[in-house]
N, C-alpha and C positions, 0 to 999 in steps of 0.2 A: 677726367674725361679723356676719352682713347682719340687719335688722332684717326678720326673717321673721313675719308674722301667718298662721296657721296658724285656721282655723274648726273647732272641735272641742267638743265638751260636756266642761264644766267642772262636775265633782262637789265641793259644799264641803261635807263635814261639819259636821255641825249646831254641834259643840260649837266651831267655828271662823266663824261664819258672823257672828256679831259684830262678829269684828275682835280686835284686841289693842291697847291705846293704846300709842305710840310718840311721843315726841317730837326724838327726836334718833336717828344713826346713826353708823356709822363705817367706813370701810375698814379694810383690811389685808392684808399678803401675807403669805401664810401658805407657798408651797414652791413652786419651779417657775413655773409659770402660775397657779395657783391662789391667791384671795383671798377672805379670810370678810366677808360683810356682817354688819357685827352693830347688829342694831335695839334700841335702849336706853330705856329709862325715866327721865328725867334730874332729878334733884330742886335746884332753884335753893337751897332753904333750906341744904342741907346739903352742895352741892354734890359731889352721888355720883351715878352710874350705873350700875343694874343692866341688866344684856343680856337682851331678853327674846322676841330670837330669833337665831338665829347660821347663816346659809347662807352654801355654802362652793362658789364659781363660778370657771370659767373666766375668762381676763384676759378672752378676747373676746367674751364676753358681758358684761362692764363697760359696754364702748363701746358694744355696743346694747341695753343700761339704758337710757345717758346720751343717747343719740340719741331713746328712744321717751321719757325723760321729759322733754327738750326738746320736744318736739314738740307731746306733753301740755300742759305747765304752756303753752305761744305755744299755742295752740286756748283753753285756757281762761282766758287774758288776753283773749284776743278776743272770745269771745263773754258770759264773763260780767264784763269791763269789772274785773279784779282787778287789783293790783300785788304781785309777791313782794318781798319783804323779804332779800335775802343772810343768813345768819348769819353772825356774828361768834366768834371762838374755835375753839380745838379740843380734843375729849374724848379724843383720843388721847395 
């Protein structure tokens, strides 16, 4: 899937407009082509995670995730002079 930007109005519901904290993430192939993102809450104390959103996408839309959030994070190493850090471990 090609990394299509589409100009369209974007409605967020109020009760979503916040955001959700998220620290951590995860793949997984759930059947076919199909894999769940699931966005976690990660507690270092106790070491647990709760999922605390779960979408459920085409492989080929994986690759252009991974293509617009590289793009992303090299734009904003540039201009706002940041370094990412890799994580280490897996919650899988």
């Amino acid at each position: 899937m090609k990394d299509q930007r589409v100009e369209c109005p974007v409605r967020i519901p109020s009760a979503k407009e916040t955001g959700t904290y998220v620290n951590a993430f995860r793949v997984l192939h759930d059947h076919g082509s199909e894999w769940l993102l699931d966005f976690l809450l990660y507690s270092e104390s106790v070491k647990s995670a709760v999922v605390v959103s779960r979408l459920r996408v085409q492989e080929e839309f994986l690759e252009a995730m991974k293509t617009r959030l590289e793009g992303t994070l090299d734009d904003i190493s540039k201009t706002e002079g940041l370094a990412f850090i890799q994580p280490t471990g897996s919650l899988n």
